[in-house]
C-alpha positions in Angstrom: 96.7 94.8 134.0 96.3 95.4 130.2 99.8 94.7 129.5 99.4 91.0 131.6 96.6 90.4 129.5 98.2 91.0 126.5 100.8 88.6 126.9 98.2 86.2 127.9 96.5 86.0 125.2 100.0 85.7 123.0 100.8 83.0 125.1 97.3 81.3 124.5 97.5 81.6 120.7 100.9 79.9 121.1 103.4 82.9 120.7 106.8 81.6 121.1 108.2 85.0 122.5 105.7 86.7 124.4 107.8 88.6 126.4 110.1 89.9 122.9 107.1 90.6 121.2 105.4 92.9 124.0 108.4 94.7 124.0 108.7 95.2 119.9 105.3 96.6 119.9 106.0 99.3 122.9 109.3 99.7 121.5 107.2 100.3 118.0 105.2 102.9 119.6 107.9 104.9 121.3 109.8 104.9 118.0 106.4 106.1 115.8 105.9 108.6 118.6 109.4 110.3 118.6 109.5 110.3 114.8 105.9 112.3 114.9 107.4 115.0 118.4 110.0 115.9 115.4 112.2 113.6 117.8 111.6 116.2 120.6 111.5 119.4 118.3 107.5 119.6 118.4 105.0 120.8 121.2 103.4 117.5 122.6 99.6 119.0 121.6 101.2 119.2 118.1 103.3 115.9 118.1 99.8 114.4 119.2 97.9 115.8 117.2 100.6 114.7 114.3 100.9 110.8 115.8 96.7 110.6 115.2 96.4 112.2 111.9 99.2 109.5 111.1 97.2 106.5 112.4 94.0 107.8 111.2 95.4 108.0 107.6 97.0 105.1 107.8 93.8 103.5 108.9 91.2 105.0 106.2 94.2 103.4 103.5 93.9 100.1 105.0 90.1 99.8 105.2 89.8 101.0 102.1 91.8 98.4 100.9 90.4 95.8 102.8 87.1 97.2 101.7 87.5 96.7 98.1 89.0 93.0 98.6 85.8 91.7 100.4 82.6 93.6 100.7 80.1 93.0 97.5 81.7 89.3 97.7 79.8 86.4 98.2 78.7 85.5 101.4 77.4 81.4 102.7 75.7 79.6 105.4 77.8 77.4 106.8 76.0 74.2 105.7 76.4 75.7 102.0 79.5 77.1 101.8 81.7 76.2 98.9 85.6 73.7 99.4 88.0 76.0 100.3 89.8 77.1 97.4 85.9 78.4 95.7 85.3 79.8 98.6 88.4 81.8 98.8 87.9 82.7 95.0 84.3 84.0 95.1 84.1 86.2 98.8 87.3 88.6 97.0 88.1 90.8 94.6 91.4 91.7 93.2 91.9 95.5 92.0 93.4 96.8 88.9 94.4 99.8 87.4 91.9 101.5 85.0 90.2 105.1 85.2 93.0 107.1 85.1 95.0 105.0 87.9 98.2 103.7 87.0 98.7 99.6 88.0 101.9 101.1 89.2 99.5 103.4 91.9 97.4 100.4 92.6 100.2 98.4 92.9 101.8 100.8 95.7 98.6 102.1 97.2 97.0 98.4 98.1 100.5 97.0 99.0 100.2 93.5 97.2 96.9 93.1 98.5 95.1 94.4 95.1 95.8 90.3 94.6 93.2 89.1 97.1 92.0 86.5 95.3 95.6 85.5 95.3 96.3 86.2 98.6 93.9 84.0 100.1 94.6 81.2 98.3 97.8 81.2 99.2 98.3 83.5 102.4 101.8 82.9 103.5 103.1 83.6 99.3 105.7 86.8 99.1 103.3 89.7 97.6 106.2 89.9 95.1 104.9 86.6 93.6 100.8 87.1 93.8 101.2 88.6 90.1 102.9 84.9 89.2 100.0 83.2 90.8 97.8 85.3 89.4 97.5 84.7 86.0 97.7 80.5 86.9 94.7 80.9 89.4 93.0 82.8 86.8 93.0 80.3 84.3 92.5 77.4 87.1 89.1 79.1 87.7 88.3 79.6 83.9 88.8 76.0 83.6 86.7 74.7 86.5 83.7 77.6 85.8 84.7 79.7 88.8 84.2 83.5 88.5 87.2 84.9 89.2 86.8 88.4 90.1 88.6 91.5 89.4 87.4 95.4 89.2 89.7 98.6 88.9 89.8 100.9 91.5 86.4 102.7 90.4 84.7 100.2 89.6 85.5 98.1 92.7 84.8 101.0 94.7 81.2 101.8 93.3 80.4 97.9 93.7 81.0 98.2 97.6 79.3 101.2 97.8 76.2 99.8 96.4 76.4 96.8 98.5 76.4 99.1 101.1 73.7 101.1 100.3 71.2 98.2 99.9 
Protein backbone atom coordinates (compact mmCIF):
# COMPACT_ATOMS: atom_id res chain seq x y z
CA UNK A 1 0.00 0.00 0.00
CA UNK A 2 2.90 2.42 0.80
CA UNK A 3 4.70 1.62 -2.28
CA UNK A 4 1.07 2.38 -4.47
CA UNK A 5 1.01 5.55 -2.80
CA UNK A 6 4.31 6.47 -3.56
CA UNK A 7 3.96 6.26 -7.11
CA UNK A 8 0.89 8.14 -6.78
CA UNK A 9 1.99 10.89 -5.63
CA UNK A 10 5.05 10.84 -8.37
CA UNK A 11 2.50 10.58 -10.87
CA UNK A 12 0.56 13.64 -9.27
CA UNK A 13 3.58 15.95 -9.21
CA UNK A 14 3.98 14.94 -12.88
CA UNK A 15 6.89 12.36 -12.80
CA UNK A 16 7.53 11.16 -16.18
CA UNK A 17 8.77 7.68 -14.99
CA UNK A 18 7.09 6.58 -12.00
CA UNK A 19 7.56 3.21 -12.32
CA UNK A 20 11.76 3.73 -13.15
CA UNK A 21 12.07 5.96 -10.39
CA UNK A 22 10.34 3.56 -7.62
CA UNK A 23 12.63 1.15 -8.75
CA UNK A 24 16.04 3.54 -8.55
CA UNK A 25 15.24 4.38 -5.07
CA UNK A 26 14.66 0.49 -3.87
CA UNK A 27 17.44 -0.36 -6.06
CA UNK A 28 19.27 2.67 -4.03
CA UNK A 29 18.49 1.13 -0.78
CA UNK A 30 19.47 -2.44 -1.50
CA UNK A 31 22.77 -1.12 -2.90
CA UNK A 32 23.48 1.39 0.46
CA UNK A 33 22.45 -1.67 2.51
CA UNK A 34 24.89 -4.34 0.99
CA UNK A 35 27.67 -1.84 0.95
CA UNK A 36 27.04 -1.27 4.93
CA UNK A 37 26.44 -5.90 5.56
CA UNK A 38 30.27 -5.62 4.27
CA UNK A 39 28.43 -7.00 1.10
CA UNK A 40 27.31 -10.05 3.22
CA UNK A 41 30.63 -10.23 5.45
CA UNK A 42 28.80 -8.44 8.60
CA UNK A 43 26.22 -9.85 11.20
CA UNK A 44 22.83 -8.18 10.18
CA UNK A 45 22.57 -6.45 13.98
CA UNK A 46 25.94 -4.98 12.97
CA UNK A 47 25.26 -4.18 9.19
CA UNK A 48 22.09 -2.40 10.86
CA UNK A 49 23.48 -0.89 13.26
CA UNK A 50 26.26 0.39 10.57
CA UNK A 51 23.28 1.35 7.70
CA UNK A 52 21.72 3.92 10.68
CA UNK A 53 24.84 5.45 12.04
CA UNK A 54 25.34 6.07 8.12
CA UNK A 55 21.99 7.79 7.63
CA UNK A 56 22.06 9.50 10.93
CA UNK A 57 25.42 11.12 10.02
CA UNK A 58 24.58 11.90 6.90
CA UNK A 59 21.52 13.56 8.15
CA UNK A 60 23.10 15.84 11.19
CA UNK A 61 25.68 17.03 7.89
CA UNK A 62 22.74 18.05 5.90
CA UNK A 63 20.66 19.90 8.56
CA UNK A 64 23.47 21.43 9.63
CA UNK A 65 23.98 22.76 6.35
CA UNK A 66 20.61 23.64 5.69
CA UNK A 67 20.59 25.13 9.13
CA UNK A 68 23.21 27.72 8.50
CA UNK A 69 21.67 28.63 4.95
CA UNK A 70 18.26 29.67 6.43
CA UNK A 71 17.56 30.03 10.13
CA UNK A 72 18.47 33.73 11.53
CA UNK A 73 17.13 34.84 7.98
CA UNK A 74 14.49 37.11 7.42
CA UNK A 75 11.15 35.95 7.59
CA UNK A 76 7.57 37.93 5.85
CA UNK A 77 3.95 37.95 5.93
CA UNK A 78 2.76 37.23 2.84
CA UNK A 79 1.13 40.61 2.09
CA UNK A 80 4.77 42.10 2.85
CA UNK A 81 7.07 39.88 1.44
CA UNK A 82 9.75 41.38 -0.79
CA UNK A 83 9.89 40.52 -5.36
CA UNK A 84 11.46 37.45 -5.60
CA UNK A 85 15.00 37.96 -6.28
CA UNK A 86 15.09 40.27 -2.41
CA UNK A 87 13.41 37.75 -1.07
CA UNK A 88 15.64 34.98 -2.05
CA UNK A 89 18.68 37.41 -1.04
CA UNK A 90 17.61 38.32 2.50
CA UNK A 91 15.93 34.71 4.04
CA UNK A 92 19.86 33.05 3.31
CA UNK A 93 23.13 33.02 4.18
CA UNK A 94 26.10 31.90 2.29
CA UNK A 95 29.09 30.36 4.52
CA UNK A 96 32.72 30.97 4.22
CA UNK A 97 35.79 29.79 5.51
CA UNK A 98 37.25 31.73 8.56
CA UNK A 99 38.16 30.43 12.21
CA UNK A 100 40.47 28.00 11.42
CA UNK A 101 38.26 26.31 8.53
CA UNK A 102 39.73 26.09 5.21
CA UNK A 103 37.22 27.51 2.15
CA UNK A 104 38.50 24.25 0.78
CA UNK A 105 36.57 22.32 4.07
CA UNK A 106 33.67 24.55 3.64
CA UNK A 107 33.69 24.10 0.22
CA UNK A 108 33.51 20.09 0.52
CA UNK A 109 31.59 19.90 3.80
CA UNK A 110 28.35 22.13 2.50
CA UNK A 111 28.65 20.60 -1.02
CA UNK A 112 28.01 23.91 -3.12
CA UNK A 113 25.40 24.87 -0.94
CA UNK A 114 27.68 27.29 1.36
CA UNK A 115 26.39 29.54 -1.93
CA UNK A 116 22.75 29.86 -0.79
CA UNK A 117 22.21 33.04 -1.64
CA UNK A 118 23.38 31.88 -4.99
CA UNK A 119 21.62 28.91 -5.08
CA UNK A 120 18.30 30.24 -4.71
CA UNK A 121 18.52 32.74 -7.12
CA UNK A 122 19.36 30.55 -9.49
CA UNK A 123 18.40 26.86 -8.40
CA UNK A 124 18.86 24.80 -11.39
CA UNK A 125 22.89 26.63 -11.85
CA UNK A 126 25.79 23.62 -11.67
CA UNK A 127 27.26 24.21 -7.96
CA UNK A 128 30.54 24.38 -9.95
CA UNK A 129 29.38 27.92 -11.13
CA UNK A 130 27.69 29.48 -7.78
CA UNK A 131 31.31 30.90 -7.04
CA UNK A 132 30.91 32.74 -10.76
CA UNK A 133 27.55 34.07 -9.70
CA UNK A 134 28.62 34.90 -6.64
CA UNK A 135 30.65 37.68 -6.85
CA UNK A 136 27.95 39.31 -9.77
CA UNK A 137 24.99 38.84 -7.30
CA UNK A 138 27.05 40.38 -4.72
CA UNK A 139 27.74 43.45 -6.34
CA UNK A 140 23.97 43.36 -7.92
CA UNK A 141 22.81 43.72 -4.27
CA UNK A 142 25.46 46.36 -3.36
CA UNK A 143 24.16 48.32 -6.03
CA UNK A 144 20.39 48.17 -5.37
CA UNK A 145 21.02 48.45 -1.27
CA UNK A 146 20.31 44.71 -0.62
CA UNK A 147 22.15 43.07 2.28
CA UNK A 148 23.74 40.40 0.97
CA UNK A 149 24.68 38.05 3.66
CA UNK A 150 27.57 35.93 4.30
CA UNK A 151 29.01 34.46 7.79
CA UNK A 152 31.94 31.74 8.19
CA UNK A 153 31.20 28.69 9.64
CA UNK A 154 31.35 30.06 13.37
CA UNK A 155 29.99 32.81 13.04
CA UNK A 156 27.04 31.51 11.02
CA UNK A 157 26.64 28.91 13.40
CA UNK A 158 26.49 31.14 16.68
CA UNK A 159 23.87 33.44 14.62
CA UNK A 160 21.40 30.28 14.37
CA UNK A 161 22.00 29.33 17.62
CA UNK A 162 20.91 32.56 19.03
CA UNK A 163 17.90 32.69 16.85
CA UNK A 164 17.13 29.68 18.42
CA UNK A 165 17.54 30.41 21.68
CA UNK A 166 15.25 33.55 21.71
Amino acid sequence: AATKNAAMEMEKRGMQYPFLERSAIILHYVWAFAVSSGYGTWSIPYSIAFFMTMTCSCGLFLATVFGLGHNGMATYDADARPDFWKLQVTTSRNVTGGHGFSQAFVDWFCGGLQYQVDHHLFPTMPRHHLAKAHSLVESFCKEWGVKYHEADLVDGTVEVLEHLSK
